[in-house]
C-alpha positions in Angstrom: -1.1 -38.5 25.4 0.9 -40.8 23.2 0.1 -38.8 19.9 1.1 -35.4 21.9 4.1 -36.8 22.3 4.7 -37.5 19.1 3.8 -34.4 17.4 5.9 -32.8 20.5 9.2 -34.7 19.2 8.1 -34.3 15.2 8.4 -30.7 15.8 11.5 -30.7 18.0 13.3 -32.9 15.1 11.9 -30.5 12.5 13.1 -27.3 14.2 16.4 -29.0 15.1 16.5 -30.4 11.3 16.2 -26.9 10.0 18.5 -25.0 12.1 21.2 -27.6 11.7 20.7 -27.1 7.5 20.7 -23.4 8.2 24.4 -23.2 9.3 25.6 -26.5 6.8 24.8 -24.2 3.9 25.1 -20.9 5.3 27.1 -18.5 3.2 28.4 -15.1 3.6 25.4 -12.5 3.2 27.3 -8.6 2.5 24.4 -6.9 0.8 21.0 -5.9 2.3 17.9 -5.3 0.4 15.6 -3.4 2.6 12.3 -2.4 2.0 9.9 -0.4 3.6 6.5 1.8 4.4 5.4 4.1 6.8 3.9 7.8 6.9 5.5 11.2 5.4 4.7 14.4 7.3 5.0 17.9 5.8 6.4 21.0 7.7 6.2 24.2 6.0 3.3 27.2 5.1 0.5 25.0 5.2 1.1 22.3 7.8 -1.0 22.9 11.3 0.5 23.1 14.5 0.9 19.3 16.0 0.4 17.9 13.5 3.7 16.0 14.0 2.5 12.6 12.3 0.7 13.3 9.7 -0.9 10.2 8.1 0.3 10.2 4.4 1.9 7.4 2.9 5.2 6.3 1.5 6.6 3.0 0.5 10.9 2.6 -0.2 13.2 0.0 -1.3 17.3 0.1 -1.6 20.3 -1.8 -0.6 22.6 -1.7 2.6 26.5 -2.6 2.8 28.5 -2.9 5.9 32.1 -1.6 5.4 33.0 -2.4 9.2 31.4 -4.2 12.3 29.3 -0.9 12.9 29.5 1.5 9.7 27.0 1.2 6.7 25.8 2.7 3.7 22.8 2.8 1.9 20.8 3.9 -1.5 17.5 4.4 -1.1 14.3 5.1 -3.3 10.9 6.8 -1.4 8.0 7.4 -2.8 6.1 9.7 -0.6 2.9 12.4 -0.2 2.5 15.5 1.1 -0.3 17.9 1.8 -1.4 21.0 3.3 -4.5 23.1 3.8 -5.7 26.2 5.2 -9.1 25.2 5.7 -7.8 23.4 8.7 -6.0 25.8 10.2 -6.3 27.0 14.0 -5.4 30.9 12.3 -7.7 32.7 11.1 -6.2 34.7 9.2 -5.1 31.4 7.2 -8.6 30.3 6.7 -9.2 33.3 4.6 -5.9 33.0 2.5 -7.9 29.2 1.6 -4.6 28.1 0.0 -4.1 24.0 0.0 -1.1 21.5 -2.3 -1.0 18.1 -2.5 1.9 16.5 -3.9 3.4 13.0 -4.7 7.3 13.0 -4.6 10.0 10.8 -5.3 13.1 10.9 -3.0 16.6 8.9 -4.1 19.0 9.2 -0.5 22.7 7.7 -0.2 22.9 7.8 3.5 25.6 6.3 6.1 24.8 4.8 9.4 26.4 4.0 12.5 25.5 1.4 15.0 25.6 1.3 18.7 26.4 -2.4 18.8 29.2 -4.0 16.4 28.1 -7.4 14.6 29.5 -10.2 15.1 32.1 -11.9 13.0 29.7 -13.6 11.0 26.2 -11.7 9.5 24.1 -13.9 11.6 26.2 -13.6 14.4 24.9 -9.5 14.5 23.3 -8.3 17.8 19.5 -8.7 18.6 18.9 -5.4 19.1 20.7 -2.5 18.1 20.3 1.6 17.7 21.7 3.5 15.3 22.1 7.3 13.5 22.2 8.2 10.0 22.7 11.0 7.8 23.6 11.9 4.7 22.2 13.3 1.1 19.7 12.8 -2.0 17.7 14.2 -4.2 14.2 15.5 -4.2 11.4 15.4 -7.3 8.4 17.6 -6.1 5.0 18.5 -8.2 2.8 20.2 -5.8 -0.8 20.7 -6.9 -4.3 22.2 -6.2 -7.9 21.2 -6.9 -10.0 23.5 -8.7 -13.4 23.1 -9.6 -12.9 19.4 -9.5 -10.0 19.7 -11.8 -5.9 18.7 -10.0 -3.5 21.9 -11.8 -0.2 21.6 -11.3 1.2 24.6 -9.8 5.0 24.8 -10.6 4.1 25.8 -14.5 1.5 28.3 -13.5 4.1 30.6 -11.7 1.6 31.6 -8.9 4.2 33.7 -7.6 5.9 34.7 -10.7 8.9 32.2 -9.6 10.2 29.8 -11.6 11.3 27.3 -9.4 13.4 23.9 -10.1 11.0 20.3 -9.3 14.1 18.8 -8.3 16.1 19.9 -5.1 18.7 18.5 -3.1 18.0 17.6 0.5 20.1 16.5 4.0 18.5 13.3 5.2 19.4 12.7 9.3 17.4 10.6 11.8 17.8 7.6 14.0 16.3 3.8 13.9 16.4 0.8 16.1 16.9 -2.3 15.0 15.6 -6.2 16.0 17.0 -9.1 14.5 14.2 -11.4 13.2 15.5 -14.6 12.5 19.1 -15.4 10.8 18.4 -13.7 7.5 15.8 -10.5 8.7 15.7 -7.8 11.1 13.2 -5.7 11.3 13.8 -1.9 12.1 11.6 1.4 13.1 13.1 4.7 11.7 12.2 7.8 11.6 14.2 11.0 9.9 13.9 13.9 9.2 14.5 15.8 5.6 16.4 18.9 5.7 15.8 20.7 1.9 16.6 24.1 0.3 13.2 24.8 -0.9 10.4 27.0 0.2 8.3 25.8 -2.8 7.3 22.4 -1.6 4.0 23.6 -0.9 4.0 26.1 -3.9 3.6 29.1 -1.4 6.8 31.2 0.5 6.4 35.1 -1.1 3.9 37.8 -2.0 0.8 38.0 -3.8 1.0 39.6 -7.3 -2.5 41.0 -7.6 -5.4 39.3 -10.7 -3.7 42.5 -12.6 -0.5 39.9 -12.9 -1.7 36.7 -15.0 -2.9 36.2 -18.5 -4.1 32.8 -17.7 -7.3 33.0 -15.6 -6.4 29.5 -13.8 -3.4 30.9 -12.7 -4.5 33.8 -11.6 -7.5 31.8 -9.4 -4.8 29.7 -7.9 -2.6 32.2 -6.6 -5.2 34.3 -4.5 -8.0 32.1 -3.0 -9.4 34.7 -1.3 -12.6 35.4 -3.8 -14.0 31.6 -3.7 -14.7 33.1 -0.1 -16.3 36.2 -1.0 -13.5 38.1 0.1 -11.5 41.0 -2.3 -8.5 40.2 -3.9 -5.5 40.6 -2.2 -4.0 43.4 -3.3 0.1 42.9 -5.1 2.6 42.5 -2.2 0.8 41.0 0.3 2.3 38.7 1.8 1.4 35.2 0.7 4.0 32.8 2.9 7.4 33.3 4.9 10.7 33.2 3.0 12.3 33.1 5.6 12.2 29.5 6.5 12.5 26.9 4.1 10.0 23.8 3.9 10.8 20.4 5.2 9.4 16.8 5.6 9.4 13.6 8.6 9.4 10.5 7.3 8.5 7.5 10.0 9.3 4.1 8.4 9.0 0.4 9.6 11.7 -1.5 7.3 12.4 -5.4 6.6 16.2 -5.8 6.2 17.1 -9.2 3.9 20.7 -10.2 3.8 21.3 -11.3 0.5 23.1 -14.6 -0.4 25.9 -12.3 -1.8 29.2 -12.4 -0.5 30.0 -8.6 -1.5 34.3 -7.8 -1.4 35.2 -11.2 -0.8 36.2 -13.0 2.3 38.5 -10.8 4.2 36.8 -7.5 3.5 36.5 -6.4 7.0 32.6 -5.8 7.2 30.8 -7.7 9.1 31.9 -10.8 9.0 35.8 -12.4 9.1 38.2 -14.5 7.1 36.1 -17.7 7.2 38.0 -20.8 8.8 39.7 -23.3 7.0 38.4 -26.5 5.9 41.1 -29.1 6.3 43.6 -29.7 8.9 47.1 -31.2 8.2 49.0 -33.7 10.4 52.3 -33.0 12.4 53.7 -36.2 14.0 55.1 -34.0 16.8 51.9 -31.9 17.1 49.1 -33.8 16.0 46.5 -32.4 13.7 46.9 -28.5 13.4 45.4 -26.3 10.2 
């Protein structure tokens, strides 16, 4: 009994030891490095209906900065993969067309956010939970590709289509997150958003077939129409191979580790999240007493 109470009041003297250092060297934190994994779903030609969380990964890192008690901004970096396949499909008529991509991408977003919840006037002073929207814009790199006979081709140079679409796109980033605080210097957020781009070429497929009569090169021409490693004829030039009409897209479901930085970002009064900080002396009045 006598040791339990010991170890009982060695651990009360070391949490109280540690929280009272915390807050005699705490310093003003204004940038955020947060980093990040979590699972990239695809949403265009090839994707199969409900298949809403689709288990690829993607790992991101960037920076946060509070301008006021509830607005942010961010820069970003994701590295992400997609894939698609008619194999899998519920259609039919999309088994036959046997088309599939997989592709690693590389995302770079500079989005703003704004909280439900204001923080405090200090950064560890912010709320323990919080919600919060974001939206914004970045840039897309995209190399969709295709096994064949054991070999990964690249699909973009081949021209399957006879398009000559850009790699890199620009796309709207928007979603929502909610936010826990994990201790003075950490929160740890779930967030999930969705990719709004200008492409239908993400998955290499949106037009019509060519027809063999098309291609010099023999891979591309085996790349564009699947249909023969089926036994199936050719399809003939202008059927249709995907649906212009809509453009691709991608989800992106995250679980994120926010670090305030021991960077004091702006200065003191720089109305973020934190205020002027107080002063450190006081001065005597003999009619007063002590004031600052």
């Amino acid at each position: 009994m006598r040791k339990l109470l010991v170890i009982i009041a060695l651990t009360l003297l070391a949490n109280v030891t540690f929280a009272q250092s915390f807050y005699a060297i705490r310093k003003d934190r204004g940038l955020i490095l947060v980093v990040g994994t979590g699972t990239s779903t695809y949403f265009g030609e090839l994707a199969n209906p409900g298949n809403y969380l689709d288990a690829k990964p993607n790992v991101n890192a960037g920076l946060q900065l509070y301008f006021t008690p509830r607005i942010s901004g961010r820069a970003e970096i994701t590295w992400f993969t997609l894939a698609g396949s008619d194999s899998k499909a519920d259609d039919n008529s999309r088994v036959k067309r046997n088309l599939s991509f997989k592709s690693n991408n590389a995302e770079v977003a500079f989005t703003g956010a704004i909280n439900l919840f204001p923080n405090g006037n200090r950064y560890y002073r912010r709320p323990y939970f919080n919600v919060y929207g974001f939206g914004g814009v970045g840039l897309l790199y995209m190399n969709p590709k295709a096994e064949y006979q054991g070999k990964k081709y690249a699909l973009q140079p081949l021209k399957t289509e006879g398009v000559d679409y850009s790699r890199i796109g620009l796309v709207i980033p928007f979603g929502l997150g909610a936010r826990l605080k994990a201790g003075p210097n950490f929160n740890i957020a779930i967030e999930g958003g969705y990719r709004k781009t200008f492409t239908d070429y993400l998955d290499d497929v949106s037009g019509t077939h060519l027809g063999p009569a098309a291609f010099s090169d023999p891979i591309a021409a085996a790349l564009s129409d699947r249909r023969p490693e089926l036994g199936l004829a050719a399809a003939p030039a202008g059927t249709q191979r995907g649906n212009p009409n809509n453009d691709d897209g991608y989800f992106l479901l995250n679980v994120k580790i926010e670090y305030y930085l021991p960077l004091d970002i702006g200065g003191q009064n720089n109305g973020r999240t934190y205020s002027k900080k107080r002063s450190s002396f006081y001065r005597y009045n003999k009619k007063g007493g002590f004031r600052r």
